[in-house]
N, C-alpha and C positions, 0 to 999 in steps of 0.2 A: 419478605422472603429473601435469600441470600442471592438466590441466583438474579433478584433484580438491582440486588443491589451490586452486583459484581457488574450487570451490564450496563448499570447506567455510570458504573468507575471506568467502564472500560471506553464505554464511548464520550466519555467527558474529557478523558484524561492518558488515552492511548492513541488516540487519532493525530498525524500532523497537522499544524497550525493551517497547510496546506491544504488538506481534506479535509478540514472543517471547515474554513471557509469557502470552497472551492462552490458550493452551490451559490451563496449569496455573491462571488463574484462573478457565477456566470450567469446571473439574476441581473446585475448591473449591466450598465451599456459597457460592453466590449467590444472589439474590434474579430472581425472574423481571426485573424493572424492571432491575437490574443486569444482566443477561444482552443486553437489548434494547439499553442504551447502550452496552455494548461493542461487540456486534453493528453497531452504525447509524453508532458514529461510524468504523469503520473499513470501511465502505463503498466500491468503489472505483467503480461505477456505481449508478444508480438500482435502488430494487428496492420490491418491494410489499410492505405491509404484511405478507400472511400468507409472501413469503420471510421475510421478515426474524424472522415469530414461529416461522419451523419452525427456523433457524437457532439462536435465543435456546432452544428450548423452551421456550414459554409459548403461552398459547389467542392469539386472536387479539384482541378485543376490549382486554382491559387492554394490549397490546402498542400496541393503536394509539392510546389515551389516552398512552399513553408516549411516543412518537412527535407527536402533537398537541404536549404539553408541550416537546419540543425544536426541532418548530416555532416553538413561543412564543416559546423561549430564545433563537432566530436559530443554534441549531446545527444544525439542518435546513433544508434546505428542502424543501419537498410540489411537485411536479410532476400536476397535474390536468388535461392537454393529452391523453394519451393514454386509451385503454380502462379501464385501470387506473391508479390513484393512484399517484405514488410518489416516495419517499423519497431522499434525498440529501444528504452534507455537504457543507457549504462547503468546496470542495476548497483554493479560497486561504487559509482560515484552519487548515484541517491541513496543508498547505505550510511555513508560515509556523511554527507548532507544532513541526513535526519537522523544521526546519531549527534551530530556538532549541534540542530536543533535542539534537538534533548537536553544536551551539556549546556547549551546555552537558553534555556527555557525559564531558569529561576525555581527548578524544580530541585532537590538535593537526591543525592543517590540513593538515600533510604525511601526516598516516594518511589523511585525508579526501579527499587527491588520489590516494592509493594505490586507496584503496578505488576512488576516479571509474576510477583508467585497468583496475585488474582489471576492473569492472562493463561496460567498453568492449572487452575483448579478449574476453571470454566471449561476448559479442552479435557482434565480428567472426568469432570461431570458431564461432556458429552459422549465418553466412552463408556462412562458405567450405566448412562440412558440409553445406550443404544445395541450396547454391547459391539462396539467395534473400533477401531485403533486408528482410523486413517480417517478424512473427507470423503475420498473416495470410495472406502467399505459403506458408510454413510449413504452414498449416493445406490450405492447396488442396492440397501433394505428398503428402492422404491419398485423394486420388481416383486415384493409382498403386496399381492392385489387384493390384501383385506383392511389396504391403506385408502382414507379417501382423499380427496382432492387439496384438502384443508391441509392435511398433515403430510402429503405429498413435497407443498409448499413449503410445510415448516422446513422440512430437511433437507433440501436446497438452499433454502436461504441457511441454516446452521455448519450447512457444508462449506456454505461462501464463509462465513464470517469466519470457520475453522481454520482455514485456508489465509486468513487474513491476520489470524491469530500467530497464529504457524511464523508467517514473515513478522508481524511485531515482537515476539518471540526473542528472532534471530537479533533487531535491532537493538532492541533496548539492551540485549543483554552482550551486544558488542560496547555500547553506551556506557554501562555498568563498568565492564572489565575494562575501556578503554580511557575511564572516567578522567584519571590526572592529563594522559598525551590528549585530551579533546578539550582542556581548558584553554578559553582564549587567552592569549598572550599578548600585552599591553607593550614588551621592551620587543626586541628582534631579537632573533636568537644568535649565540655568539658561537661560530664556529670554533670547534677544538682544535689544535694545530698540533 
């Protein structure tokens, strides 16, 4: 069937080196402090310090010196507007990271347009299954209470992955368009005068 075959390109071959191994390194012995920076910088929304330390498995207090510290480093930022504190990367400078992954992956640009139009038929195949345009139209067709529990779940989980689509989407197709300015460059570059 296509659609399996689209999702096992997608999840083979769309995912950072990052998120794919991020389970097996948090399977290895890590360091609490190691567990929070994996955790923080692959954040895709804000979260609060004790998400982030149940996440890491670590207490809360050393988790959130850790968190201070990447404040510092400017790979966080602290959002203090709401009830609770919280936590977020720079999403333009992980952008910008996993687009130079990409460029620098060994992958060439015609895989990376491959990868763009699969990542686009799977989100239009979930519009014509569901008949709705967004994750979140998605999430509303679970107030049809002739849903049961099974396919409740499907479409939660379709909504997450949509939503996840949506942002690799944006990436690879800065990746693409950005493809010659994101080659690494072996001389310095020479300023024009």
């Amino acid at each position: 069937m296509a659609s399996i075959y689209i999702k096992t390109q997608l999840e083979r071959c769309c995912m950072t080196e990052d998120e794919s191994n991020s389970e097996s390194l948090m399977e290895r012995q890590t360091t609490g402090e190691d567990r929070v920076r994996m955790t923080a910088r692959q954040l895709s929304e804000p979260r609060t310090a004790n998400w982030i330390a149940s996440e890491a498995d670590w207490s809360h207090e050393p988790t959130k010196r850790v968190l201070e510290r990447l404040v510092d480093d400017g790979i966080l930022h602290r959002d203090e507007s709401g009830t609770h504190t919280t936590y977020y990367p720079d999403y333009r400078r992980q952008a910008m990271q996993e687009a130079m992954r990409l460029r620098d992956s060994g992958h060439t640009v015609e895989e990376l347009t491959d990868r763009l139009a699969d990542m686009k038929t799977q989100i239009r195949d979930w519009e014509d299954e569901f008949g709705v345009e967004s994750p979140n139209q998605l999430r509303g067709t679970l107030a049809d209470e002739s849903l049961d529990a099974d396919e409740e779940d499907r479409r939660r989980e379709i909504a997450r992955k949509w939503e996840h689509l949506q942002r690799r989407i944006q990436i690879v197709g800065f990746a693409i368009r950005e493809w010659d300015f994101l080659a690494p460059t072996t001389e310095p570059a020479e300023a024009n005068s």
